[in-house]
One Martini backbone bead per residue (centre of mass of N, CA, C, O) as a GRO file, in nm:
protein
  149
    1UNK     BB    1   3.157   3.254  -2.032
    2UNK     BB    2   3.327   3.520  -2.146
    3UNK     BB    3   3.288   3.818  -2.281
    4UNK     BB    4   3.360   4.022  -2.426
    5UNK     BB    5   3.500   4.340  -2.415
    6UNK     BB    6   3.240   4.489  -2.551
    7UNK     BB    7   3.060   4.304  -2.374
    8UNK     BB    8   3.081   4.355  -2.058
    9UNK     BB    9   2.843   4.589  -1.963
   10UNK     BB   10   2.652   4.397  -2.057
   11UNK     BB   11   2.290   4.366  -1.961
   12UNK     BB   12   2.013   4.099  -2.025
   13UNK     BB   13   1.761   4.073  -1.967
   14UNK     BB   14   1.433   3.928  -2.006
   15UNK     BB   15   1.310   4.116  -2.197
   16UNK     BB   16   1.466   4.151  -2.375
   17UNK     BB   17   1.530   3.880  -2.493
   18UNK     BB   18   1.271   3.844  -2.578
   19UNK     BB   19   1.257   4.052  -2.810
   20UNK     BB   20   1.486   3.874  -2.937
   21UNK     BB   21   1.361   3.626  -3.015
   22UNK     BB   22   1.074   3.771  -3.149
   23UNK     BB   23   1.263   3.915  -3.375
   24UNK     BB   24   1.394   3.657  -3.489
   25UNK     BB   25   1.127   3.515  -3.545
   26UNK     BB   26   0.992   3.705  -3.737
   27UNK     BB   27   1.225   3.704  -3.961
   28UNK     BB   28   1.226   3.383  -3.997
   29UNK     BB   29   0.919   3.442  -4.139
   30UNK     BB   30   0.958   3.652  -4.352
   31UNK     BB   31   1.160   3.446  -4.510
   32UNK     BB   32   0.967   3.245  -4.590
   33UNK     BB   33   0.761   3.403  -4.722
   34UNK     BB   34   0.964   3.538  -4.913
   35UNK     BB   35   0.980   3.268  -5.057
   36UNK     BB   36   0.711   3.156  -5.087
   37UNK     BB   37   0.629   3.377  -5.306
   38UNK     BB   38   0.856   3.279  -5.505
   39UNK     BB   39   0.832   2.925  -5.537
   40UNK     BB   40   0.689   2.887  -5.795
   41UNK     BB   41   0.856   2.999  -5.999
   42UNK     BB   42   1.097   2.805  -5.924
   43UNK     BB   43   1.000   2.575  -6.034
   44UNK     BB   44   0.966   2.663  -6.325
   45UNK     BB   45   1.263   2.732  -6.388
   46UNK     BB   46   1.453   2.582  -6.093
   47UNK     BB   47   1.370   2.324  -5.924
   48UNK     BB   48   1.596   2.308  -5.717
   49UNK     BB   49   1.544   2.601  -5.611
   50UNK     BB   50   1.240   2.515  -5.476
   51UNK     BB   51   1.377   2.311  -5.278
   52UNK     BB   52   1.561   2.504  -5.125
   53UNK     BB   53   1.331   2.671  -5.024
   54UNK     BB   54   1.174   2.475  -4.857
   55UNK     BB   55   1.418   2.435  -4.668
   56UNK     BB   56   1.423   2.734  -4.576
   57UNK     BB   57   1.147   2.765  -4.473
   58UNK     BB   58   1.148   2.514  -4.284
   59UNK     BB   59   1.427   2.600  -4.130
   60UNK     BB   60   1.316   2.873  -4.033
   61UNK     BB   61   1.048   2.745  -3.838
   62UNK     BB   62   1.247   2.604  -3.674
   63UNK     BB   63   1.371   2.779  -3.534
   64UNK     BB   64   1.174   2.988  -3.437
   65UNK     BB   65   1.074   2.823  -3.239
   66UNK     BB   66   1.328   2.743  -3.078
   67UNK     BB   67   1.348   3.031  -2.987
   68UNK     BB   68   1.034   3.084  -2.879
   69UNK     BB   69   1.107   2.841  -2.636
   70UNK     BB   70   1.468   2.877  -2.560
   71UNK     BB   71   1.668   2.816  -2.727
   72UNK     BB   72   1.969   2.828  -2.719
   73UNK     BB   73   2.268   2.892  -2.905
   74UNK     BB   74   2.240   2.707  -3.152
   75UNK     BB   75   1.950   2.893  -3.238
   76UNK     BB   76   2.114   3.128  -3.338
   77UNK     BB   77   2.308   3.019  -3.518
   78UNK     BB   78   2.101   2.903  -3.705
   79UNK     BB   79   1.974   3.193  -3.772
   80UNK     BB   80   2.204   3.319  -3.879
   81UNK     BB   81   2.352   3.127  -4.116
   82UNK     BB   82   2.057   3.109  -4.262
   83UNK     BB   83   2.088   3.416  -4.361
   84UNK     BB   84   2.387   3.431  -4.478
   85UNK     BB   85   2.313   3.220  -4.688
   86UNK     BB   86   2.082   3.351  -4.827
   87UNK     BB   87   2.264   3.590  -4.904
   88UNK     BB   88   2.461   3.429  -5.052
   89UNK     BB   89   2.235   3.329  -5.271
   90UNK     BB   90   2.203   3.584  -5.389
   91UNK     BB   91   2.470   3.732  -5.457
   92UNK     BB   92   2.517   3.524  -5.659
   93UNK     BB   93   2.290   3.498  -5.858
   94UNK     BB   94   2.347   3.831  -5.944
   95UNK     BB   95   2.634   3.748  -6.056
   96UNK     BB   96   2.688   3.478  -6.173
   97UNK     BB   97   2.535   3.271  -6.069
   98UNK     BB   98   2.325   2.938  -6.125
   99UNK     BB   99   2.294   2.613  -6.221
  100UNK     BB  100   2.051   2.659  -6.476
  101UNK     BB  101   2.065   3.014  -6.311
  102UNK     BB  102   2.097   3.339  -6.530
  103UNK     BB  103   1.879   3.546  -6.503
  104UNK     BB  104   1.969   3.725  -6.223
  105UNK     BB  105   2.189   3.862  -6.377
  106UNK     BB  106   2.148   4.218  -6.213
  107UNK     BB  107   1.877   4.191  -6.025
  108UNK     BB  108   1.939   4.379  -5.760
  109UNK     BB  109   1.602   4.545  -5.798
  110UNK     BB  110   1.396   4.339  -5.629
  111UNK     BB  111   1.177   4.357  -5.409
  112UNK     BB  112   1.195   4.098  -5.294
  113UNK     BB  113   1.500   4.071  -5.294
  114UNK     BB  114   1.559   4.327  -5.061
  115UNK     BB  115   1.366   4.198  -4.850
  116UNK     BB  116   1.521   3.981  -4.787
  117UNK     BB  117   1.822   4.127  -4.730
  118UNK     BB  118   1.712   4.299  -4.502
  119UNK     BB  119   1.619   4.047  -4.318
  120UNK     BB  120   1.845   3.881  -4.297
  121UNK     BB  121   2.055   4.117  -4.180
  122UNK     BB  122   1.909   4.155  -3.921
  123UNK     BB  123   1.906   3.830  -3.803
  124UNK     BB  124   2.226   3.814  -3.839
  125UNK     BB  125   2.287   4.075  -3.588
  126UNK     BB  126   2.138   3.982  -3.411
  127UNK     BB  127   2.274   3.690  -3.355
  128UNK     BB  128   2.494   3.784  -3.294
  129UNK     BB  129   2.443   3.990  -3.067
  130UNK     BB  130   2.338   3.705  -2.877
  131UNK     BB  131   2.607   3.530  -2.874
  132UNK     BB  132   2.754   3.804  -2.716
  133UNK     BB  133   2.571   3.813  -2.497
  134UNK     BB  134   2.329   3.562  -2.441
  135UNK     BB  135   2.533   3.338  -2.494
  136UNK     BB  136   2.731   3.439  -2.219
  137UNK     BB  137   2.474   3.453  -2.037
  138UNK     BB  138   2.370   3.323  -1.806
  139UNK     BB  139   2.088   3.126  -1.747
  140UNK     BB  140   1.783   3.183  -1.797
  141UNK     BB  141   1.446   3.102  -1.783
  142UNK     BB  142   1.411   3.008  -2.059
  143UNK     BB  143   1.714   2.836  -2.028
  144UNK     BB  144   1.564   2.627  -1.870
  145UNK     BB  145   1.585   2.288  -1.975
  146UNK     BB  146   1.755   2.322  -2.283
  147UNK     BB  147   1.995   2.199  -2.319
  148UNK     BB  148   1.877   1.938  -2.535
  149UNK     BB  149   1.854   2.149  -2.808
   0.00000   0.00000   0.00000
């Protein structure tokens, strides 16, 4: 697959990989924790959204373990989606409202809720540029033999 034109003279190398691996799993650690430290208010308030936060806790460190692993593709995919559906349910939250909590409209500087958007806007950024340029380039020594993951 062809990189993009803007990505066309960038080479990454396996440090470079490493770091950005790393680093965005790392991210998907900060989402979960923070997202568990509010998690049992969550219950109290609207357990509902206590279950999403559990789905999103857990689905954050299977990310993270499988990009730390050398997963492919789409496990960059995943962490960048992750963070976006993250950012979208703060906004939602913050604006509108969601069913059955309407608690949070107006509530933009939550210090919790800033370091979450903080670190996923990191992690999505992320994301997109190795599906740029990692995900479009030769098959490291990371992904040798994860192509089934």
């Amino acid at each position: 697959m062809r990189k993009p034109p803007a990505l066309a003279g960038v080479d990454v190398d396996a440090a470079t990989e490493v770091l950005m691996r790393g680093g965005v799993a790392l991210g998907l650690a900060a989402i979960a924790l923070i997202h568990f430290l509010d998690l049992f208010s969550k219950f109290d308030e609207t357990p509902y959204l206590g279950v999403a936060y559990l789905g999103l806790i857990a689905t954050a460190l299977v990310v993270a373990g499988r990009l730390v692993g050398g997963g492919g593709r789409r496990w960059w995919l995943a962490a960048g989606a992750l963070a976006a559906l993250a950012i979208a349910g703060y906004v939602l939250s913050r604006s509108v409202g969601l069913p059955a909590s309407t608690v949070d409209i107006g509530n933009w500087e939550e210090p919790l809720g800033l370091a979450s958007l903080f670190v996923e806007a990191v992690v999505a950024a992320l994301s997109i540029y190795a599906l740029g340029v990692i995900g479009n380039s030769a098959p490291s020594a990371m992904d040798a033999g994860t192509s089934a993951r």
